[in-house]
N, CA and C atoms as a LAMMPS dump frame, in Angstrom:
ITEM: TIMESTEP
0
ITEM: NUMBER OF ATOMS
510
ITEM: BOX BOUNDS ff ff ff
-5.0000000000000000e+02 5.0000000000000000e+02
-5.0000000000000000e+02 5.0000000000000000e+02
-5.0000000000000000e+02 5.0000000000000000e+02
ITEM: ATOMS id mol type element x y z
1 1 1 N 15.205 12.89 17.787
2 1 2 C 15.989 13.71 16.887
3 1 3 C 15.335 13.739 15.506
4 2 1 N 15.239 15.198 14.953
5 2 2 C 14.627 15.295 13.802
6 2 3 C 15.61 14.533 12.319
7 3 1 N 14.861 13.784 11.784
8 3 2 C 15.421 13.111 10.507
9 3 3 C 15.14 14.027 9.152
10 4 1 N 16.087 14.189 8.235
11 4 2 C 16.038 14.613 6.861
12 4 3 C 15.053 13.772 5.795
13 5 1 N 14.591 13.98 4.822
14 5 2 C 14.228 12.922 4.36
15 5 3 C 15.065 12.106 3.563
16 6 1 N 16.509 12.711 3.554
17 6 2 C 17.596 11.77 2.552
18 6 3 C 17.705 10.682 3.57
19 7 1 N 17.898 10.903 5.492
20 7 2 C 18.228 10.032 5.943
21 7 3 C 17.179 9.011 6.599
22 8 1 N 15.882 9.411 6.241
23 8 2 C 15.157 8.481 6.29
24 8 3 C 15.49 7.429 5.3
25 9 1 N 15.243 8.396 3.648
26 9 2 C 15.414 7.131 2.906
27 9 3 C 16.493 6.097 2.94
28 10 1 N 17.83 6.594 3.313
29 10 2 C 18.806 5.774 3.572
30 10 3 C 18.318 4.643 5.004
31 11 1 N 17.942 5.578 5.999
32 11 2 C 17.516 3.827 7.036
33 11 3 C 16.388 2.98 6.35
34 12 1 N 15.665 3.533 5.615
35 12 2 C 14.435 2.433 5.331
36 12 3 C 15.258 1.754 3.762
37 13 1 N 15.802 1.935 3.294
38 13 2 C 16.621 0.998 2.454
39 13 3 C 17.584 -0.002 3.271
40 14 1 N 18.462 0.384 4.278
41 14 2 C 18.742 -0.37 5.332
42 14 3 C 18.19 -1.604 5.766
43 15 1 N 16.84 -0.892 6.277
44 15 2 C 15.687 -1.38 6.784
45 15 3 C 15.218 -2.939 5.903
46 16 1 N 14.64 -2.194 4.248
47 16 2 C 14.612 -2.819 3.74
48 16 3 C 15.616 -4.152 3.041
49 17 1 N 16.727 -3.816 3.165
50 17 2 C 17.589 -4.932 2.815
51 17 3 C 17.857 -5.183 3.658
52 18 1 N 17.882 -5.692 5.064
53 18 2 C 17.638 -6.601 6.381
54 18 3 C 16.963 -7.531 5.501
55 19 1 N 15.627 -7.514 4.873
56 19 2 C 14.795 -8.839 4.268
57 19 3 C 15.289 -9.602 3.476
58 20 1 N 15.881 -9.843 2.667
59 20 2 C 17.012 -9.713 1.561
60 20 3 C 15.249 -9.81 0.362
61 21 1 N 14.592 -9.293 0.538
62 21 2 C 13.527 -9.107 -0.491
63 21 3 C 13.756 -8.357 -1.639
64 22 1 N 13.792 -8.674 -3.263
65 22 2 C 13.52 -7.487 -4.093
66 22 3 C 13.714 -6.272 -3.534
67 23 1 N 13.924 -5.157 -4.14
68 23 2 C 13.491 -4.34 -3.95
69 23 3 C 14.03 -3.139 -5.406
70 24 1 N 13.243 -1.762 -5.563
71 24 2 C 13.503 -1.29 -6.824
72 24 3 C 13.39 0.073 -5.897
73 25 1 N 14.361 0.79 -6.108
74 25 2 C 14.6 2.358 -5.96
75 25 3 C 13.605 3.567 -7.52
76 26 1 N 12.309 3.339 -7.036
77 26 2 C 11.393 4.413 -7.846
78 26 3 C 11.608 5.742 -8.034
79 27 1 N 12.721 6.335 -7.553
80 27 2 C 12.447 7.574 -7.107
81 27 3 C 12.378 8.694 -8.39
82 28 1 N 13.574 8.139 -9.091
83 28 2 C 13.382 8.725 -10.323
84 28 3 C 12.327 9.071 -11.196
85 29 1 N 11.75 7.772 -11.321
86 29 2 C 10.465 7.318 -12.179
87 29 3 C 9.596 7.944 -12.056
88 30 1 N 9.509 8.063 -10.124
89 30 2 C 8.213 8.759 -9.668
90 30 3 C 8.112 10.345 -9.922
91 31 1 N 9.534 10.835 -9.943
92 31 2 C 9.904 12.406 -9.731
93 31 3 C 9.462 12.907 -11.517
94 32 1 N 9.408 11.888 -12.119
95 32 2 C 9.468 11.927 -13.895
96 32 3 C 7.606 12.552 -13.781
97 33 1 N 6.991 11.419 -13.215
98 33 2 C 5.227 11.64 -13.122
99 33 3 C 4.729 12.655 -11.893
100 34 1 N 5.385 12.9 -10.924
101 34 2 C 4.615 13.838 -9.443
102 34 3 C 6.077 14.185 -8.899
103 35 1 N 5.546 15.625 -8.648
104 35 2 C 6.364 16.148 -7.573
105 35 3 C 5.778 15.975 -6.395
106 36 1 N 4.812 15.421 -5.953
107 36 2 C 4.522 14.61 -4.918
108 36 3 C 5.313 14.301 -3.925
109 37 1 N 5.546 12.664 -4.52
110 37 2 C 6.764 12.037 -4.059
111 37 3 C 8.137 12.057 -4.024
112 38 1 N 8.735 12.448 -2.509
113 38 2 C 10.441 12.646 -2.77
114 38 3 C 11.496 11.703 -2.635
115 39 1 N 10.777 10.723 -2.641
116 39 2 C 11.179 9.068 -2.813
117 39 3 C 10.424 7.84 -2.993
118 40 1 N 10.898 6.637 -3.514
119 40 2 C 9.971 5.769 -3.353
120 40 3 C 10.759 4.594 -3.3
121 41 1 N 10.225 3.497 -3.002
122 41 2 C 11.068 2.443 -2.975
123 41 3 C 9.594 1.303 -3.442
124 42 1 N 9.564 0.445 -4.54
125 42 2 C 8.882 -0.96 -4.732
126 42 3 C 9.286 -2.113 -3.879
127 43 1 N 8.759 -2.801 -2.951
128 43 2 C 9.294 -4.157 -2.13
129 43 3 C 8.677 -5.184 -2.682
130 44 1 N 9.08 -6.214 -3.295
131 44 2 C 8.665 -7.166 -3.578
132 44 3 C 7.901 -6.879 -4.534
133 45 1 N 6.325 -7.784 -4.239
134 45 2 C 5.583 -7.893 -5.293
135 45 3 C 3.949 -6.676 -5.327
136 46 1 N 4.189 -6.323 -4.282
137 46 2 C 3.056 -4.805 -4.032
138 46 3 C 3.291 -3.971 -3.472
139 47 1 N 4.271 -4.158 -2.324
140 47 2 C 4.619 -2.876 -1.373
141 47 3 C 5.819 -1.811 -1.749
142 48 1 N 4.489 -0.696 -1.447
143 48 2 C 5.261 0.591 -1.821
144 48 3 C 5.792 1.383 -0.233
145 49 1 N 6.989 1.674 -0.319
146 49 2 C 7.527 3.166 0.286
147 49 3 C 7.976 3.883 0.497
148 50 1 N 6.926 5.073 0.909
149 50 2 C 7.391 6.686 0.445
150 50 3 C 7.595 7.659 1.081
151 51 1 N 8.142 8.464 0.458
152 51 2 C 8.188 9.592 1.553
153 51 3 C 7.571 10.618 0.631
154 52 1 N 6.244 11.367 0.979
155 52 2 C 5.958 12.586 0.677
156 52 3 C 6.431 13.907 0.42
157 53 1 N 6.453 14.509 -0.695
158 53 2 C 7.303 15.808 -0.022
159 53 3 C 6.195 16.994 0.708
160 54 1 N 4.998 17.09 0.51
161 54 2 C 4.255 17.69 1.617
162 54 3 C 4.19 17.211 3.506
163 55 1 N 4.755 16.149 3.12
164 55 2 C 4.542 15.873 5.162
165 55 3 C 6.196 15.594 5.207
166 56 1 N 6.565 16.264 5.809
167 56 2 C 8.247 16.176 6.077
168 56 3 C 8.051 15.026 7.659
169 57 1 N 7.193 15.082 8.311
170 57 2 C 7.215 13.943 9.308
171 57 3 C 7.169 12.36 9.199
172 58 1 N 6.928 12.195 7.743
173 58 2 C 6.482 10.584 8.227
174 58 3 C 6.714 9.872 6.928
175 59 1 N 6.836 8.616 6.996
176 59 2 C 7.163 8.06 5.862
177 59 3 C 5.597 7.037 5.441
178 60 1 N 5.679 6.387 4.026
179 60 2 C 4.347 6.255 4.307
180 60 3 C 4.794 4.354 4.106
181 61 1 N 3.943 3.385 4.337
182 61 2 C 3.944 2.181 3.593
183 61 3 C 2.615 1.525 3.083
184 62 1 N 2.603 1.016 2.099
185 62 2 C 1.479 0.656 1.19
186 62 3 C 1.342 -0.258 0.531
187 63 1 N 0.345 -0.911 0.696
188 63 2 C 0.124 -2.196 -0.508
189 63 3 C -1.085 -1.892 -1.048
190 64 1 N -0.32 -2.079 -2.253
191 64 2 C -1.756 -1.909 -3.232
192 64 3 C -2.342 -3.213 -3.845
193 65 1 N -3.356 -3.485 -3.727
194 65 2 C -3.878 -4.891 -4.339
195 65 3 C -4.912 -4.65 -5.661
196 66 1 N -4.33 -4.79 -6.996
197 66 2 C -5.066 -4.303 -8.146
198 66 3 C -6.364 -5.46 -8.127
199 67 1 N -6.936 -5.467 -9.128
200 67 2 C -8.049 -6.386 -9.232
201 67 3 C -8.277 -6.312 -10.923
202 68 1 N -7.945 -7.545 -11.116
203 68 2 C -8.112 -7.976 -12.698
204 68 3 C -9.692 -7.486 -12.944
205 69 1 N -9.959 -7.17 -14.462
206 69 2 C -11.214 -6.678 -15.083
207 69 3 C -12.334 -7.725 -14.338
208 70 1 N -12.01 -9.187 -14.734
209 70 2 C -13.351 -9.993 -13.812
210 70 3 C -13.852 -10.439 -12.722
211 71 1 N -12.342 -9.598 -11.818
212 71 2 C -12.611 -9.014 -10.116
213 71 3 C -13.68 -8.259 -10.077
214 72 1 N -13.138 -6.793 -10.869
215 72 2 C -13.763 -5.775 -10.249
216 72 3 C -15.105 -5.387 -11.142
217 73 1 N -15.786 -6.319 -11.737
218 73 2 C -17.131 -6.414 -12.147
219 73 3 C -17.682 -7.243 -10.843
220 74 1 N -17.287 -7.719 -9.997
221 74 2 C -17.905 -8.568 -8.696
222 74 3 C -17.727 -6.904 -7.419
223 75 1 N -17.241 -6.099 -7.627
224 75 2 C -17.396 -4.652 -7.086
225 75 3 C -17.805 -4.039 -6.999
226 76 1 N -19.491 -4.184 -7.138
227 76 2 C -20.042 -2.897 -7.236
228 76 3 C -21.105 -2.856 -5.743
229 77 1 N -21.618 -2.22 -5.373
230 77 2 C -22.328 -1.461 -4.552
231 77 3 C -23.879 -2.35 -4.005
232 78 1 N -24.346 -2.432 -5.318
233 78 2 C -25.317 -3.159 -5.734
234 78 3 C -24.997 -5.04 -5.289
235 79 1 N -23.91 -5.328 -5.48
236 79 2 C -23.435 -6.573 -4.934
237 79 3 C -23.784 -6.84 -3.757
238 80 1 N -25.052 -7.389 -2.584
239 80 2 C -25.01 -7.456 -1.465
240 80 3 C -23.526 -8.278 -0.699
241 81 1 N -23.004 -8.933 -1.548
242 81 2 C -21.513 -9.684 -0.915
243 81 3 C -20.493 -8.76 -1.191
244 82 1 N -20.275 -7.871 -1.634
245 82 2 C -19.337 -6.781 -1.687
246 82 3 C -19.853 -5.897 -0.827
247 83 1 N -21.063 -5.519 -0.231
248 83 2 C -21.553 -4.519 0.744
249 83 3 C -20.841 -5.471 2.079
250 84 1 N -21.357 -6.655 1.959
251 84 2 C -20.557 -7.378 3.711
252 84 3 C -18.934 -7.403 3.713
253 85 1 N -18.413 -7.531 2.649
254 85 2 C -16.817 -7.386 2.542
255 85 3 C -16.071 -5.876 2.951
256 86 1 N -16.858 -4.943 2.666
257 86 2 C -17.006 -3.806 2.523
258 86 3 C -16.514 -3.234 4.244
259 87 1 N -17.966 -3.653 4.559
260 87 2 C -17.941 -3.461 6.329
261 87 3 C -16.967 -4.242 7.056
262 88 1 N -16.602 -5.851 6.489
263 88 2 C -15.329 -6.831 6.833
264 88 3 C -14.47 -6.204 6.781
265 89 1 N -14.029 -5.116 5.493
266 89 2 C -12.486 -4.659 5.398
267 89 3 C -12.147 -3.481 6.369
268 90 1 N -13.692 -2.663 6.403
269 90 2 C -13.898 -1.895 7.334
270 90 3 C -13.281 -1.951 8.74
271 91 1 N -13.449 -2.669 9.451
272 91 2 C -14.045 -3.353 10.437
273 91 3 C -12.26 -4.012 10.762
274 92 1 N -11.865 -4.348 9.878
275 92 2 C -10.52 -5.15 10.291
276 92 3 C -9.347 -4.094 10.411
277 93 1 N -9.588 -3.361 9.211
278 93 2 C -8.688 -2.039 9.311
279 93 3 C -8.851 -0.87 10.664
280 94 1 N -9.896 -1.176 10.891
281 94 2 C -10.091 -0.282 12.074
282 94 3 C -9.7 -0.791 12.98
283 95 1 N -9.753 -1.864 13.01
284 95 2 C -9.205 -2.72 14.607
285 95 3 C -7.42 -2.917 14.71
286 96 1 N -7.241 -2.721 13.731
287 96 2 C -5.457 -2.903 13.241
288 96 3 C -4.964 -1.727 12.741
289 97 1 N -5.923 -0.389 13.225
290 97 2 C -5.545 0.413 13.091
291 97 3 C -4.482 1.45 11.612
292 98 1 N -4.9 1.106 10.479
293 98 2 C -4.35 1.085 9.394
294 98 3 C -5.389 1.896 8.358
295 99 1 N -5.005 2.344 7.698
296 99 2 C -5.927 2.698 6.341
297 99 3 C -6.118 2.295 5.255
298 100 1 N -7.27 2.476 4.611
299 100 2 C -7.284 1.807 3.037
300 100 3 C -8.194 2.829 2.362
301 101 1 N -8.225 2.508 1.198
302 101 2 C -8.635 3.4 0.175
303 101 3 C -9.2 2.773 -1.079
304 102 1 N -10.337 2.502 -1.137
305 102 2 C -10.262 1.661 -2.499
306 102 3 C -10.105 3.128 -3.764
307 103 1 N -9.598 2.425 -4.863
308 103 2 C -8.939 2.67 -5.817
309 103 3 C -10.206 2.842 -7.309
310 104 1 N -10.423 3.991 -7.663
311 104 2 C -11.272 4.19 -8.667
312 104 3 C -10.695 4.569 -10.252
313 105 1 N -11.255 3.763 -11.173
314 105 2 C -11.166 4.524 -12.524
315 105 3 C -12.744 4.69 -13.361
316 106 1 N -13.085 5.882 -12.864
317 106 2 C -14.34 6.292 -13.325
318 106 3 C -15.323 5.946 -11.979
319 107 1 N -16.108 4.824 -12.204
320 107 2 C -17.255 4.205 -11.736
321 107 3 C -16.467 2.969 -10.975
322 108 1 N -15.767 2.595 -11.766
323 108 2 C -15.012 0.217 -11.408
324 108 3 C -14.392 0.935 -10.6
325 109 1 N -14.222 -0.044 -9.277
326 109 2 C -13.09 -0.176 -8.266
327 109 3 C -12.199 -1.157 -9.4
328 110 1 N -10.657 -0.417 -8.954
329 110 2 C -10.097 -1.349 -9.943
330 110 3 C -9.062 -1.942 -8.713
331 111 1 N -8.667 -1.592 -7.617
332 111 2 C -7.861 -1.719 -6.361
333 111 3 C -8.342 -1.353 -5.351
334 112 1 N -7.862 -1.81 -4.269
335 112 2 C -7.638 -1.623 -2.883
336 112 3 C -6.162 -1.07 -2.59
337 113 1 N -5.899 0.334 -1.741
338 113 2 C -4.592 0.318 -0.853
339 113 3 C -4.891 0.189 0.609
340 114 1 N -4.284 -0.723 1.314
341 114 2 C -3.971 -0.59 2.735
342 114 3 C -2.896 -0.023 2.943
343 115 1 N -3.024 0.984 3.932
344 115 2 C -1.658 1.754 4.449
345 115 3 C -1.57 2.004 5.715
346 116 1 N 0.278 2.587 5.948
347 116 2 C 0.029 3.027 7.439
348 116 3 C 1.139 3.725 7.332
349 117 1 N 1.763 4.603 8.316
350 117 2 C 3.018 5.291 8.397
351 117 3 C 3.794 5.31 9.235
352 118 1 N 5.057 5.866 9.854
353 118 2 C 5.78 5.585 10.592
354 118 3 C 6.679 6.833 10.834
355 119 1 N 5.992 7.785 12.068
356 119 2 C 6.796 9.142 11.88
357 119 3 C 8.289 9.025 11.896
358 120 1 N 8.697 9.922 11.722
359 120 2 C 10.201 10.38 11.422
360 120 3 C 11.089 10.237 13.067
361 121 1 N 9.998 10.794 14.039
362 121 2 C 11.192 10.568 15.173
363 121 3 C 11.135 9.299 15.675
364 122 1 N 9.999 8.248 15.318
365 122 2 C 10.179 6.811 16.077
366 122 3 C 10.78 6.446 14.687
367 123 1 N 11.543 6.498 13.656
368 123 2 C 11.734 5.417 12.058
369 123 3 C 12.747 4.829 13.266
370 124 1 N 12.465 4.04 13.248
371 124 2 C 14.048 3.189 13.736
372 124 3 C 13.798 1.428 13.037
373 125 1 N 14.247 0.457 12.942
374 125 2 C 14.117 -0.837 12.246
375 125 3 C 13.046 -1.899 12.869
376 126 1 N 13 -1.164 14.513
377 126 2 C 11.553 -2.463 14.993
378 126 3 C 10.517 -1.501 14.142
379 127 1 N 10.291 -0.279 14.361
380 127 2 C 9.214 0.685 14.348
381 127 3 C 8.668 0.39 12.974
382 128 1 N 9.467 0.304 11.831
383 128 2 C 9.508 0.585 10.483
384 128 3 C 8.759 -1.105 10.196
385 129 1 N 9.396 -2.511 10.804
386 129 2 C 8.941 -3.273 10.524
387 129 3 C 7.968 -3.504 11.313
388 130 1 N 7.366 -3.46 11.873
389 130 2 C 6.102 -3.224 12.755
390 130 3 C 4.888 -2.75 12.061
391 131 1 N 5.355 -1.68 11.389
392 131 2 C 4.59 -1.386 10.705
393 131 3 C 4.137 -2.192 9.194
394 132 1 N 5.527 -2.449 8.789
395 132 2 C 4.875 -3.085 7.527
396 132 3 C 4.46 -4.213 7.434
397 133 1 N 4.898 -5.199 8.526
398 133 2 C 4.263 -6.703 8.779
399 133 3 C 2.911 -6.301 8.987
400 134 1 N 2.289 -5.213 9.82
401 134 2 C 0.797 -4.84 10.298
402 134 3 C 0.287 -4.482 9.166
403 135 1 N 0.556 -4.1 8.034
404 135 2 C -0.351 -3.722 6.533
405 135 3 C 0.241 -4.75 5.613
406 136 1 N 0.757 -5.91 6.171
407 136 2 C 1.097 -6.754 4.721
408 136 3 C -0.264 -7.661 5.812
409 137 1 N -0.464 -7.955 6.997
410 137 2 C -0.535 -9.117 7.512
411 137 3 C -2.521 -8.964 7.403
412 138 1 N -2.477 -7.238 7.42
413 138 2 C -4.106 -6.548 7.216
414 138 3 C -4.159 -7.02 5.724
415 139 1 N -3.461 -6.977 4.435
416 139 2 C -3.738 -7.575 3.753
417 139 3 C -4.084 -8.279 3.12
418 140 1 N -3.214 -9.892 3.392
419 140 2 C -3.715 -10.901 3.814
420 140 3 C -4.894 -11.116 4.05
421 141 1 N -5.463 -10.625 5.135
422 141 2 C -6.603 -10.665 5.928
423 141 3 C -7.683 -9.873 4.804
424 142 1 N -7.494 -9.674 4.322
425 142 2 C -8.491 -8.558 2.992
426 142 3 C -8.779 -9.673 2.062
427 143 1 N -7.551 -10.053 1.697
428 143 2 C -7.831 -10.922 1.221
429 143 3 C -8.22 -12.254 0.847
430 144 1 N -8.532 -12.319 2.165
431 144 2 C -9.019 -13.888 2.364
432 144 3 C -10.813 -13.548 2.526
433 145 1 N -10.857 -12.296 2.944
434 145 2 C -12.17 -11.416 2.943
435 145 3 C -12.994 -11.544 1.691
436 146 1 N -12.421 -10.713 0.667
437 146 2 C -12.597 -10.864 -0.396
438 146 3 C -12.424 -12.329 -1.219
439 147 1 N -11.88 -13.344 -1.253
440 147 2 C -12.03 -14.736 -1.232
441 147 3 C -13.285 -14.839 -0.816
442 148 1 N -13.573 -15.242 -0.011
443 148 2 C -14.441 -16.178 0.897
444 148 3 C -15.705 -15.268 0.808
445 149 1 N -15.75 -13.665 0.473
446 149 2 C -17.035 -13.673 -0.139
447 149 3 C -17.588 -13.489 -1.711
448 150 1 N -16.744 -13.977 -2.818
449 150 2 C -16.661 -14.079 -4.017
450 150 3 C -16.057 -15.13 -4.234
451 151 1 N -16.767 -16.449 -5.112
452 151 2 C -15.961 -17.474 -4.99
453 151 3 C -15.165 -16.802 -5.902
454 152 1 N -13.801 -17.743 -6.746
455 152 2 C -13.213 -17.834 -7.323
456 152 3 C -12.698 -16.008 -7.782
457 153 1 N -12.083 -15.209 -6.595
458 153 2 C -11.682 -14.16 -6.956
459 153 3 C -10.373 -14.288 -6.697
460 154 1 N -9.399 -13.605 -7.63
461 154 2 C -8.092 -14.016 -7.702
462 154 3 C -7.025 -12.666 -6.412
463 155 1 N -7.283 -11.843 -6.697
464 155 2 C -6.773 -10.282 -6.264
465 155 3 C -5.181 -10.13 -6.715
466 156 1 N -5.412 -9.926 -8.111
467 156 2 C -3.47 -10.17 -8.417
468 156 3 C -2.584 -9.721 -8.125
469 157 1 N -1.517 -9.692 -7.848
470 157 2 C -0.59 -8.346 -7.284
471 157 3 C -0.327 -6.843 -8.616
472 158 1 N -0.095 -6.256 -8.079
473 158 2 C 0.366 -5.06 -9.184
474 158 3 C 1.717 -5.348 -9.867
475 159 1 N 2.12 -4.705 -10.903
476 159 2 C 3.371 -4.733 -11.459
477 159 3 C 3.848 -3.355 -11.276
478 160 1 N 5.172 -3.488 -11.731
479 160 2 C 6.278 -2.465 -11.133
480 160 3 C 5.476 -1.117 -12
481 161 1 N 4.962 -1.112 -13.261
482 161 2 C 5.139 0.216 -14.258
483 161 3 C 3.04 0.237 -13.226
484 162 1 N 2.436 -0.515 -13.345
485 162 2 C 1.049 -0.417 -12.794
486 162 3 C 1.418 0.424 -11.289
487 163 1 N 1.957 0.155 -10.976
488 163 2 C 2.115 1.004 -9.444
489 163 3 C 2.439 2.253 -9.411
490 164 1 N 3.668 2.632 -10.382
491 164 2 C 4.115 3.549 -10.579
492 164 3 C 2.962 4.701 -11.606
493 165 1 N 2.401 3.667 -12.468
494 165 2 C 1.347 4.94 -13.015
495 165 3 C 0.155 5.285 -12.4
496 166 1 N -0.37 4.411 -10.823
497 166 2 C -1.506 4.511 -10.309
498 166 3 C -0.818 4.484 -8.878
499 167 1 N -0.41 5.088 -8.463
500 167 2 C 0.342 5.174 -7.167
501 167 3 C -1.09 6.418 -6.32
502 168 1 N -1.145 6.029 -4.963
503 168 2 C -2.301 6.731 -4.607
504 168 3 C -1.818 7.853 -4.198
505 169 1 N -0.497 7.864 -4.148
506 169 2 C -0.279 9.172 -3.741
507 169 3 C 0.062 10.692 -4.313
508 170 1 N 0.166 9.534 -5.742
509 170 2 C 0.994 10.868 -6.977
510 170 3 C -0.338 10.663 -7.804
């Protein structure tokens, strides 16, 4: 059965307070910067989700992992240990089936997003968390990536107004 996107957002708030996790209703905020987005919801301490208003099918979920200024000078191209992390993040996302995007301002990677979505006729509460345990858990896994080939790299989480002004989708 086809879903609205009001009643998506209402099950994935549902959804979301099952966790009893944080959570912040963006929608406003976001509608203030992009008509983009026709909802949003902040979870916790990185995860974003949304619903598009160009794809009426699917909802999206996202973690964004920013990278402090003396991260993302260890980011560049030229880095042979950022070229093997590169193909690592590659390589893991593909196998877990998920997407990512690293995150540009100018030239500096300043973030990473991992994402994935969850169409409209399967949203139901396994489907929805299925999905987001699989891009928090690909995360993780990024980040232990990025660890272990940069010593002492931190990968901080984003803040609520940082997400909202660098959101990959708006």
């Amino acid at each position: 059965m086809i879903k609205t996107s009001e009643q998506m957002k209402s099950l994935v708030e549902d959804f979301i307070k099952i966790t009893n996790i944080n959570y912040e209703d963006q929608t406003e905020k976001i509608r203030e910067k992009s008509k983009i987005i026709e909802w949003q919801f902040h979870v916790g301490a990185n995860v974003i989700v949304s619903k598009n208003a160009n794809r009426e099918d699917r909802i999206h979920i996202n973690v964004n992992m920013r990278f402090p200024p003396q991260d993302s000078k260890l980011l560049v191209m030229k880095n042979q240990a950022f070229s093997k992390a590169v193909m690592e993040i590659s390589d893991i996302c593909t196998i877990c089936g998920v997407g990512h995007q690293w995150m540009k301002e100018g030239e500096n990677i300043m973030g990473l997003a991992i994402f994935s979505h969850v169409d409209e006729q399967v949203l139901d509460r396994i489907s929805f968390h299925n999905a987001w345990d699989n891009v928090a858990r690909v995360s993780g896994h990024i980040q232990k990536i990025l660890r272990s080939n940069f010593s002492g790299f931190s990968a901080q989480n984003s803040t609520p107004e940082e997400t909202i002004d660098k959101s990959m989708y708006g």
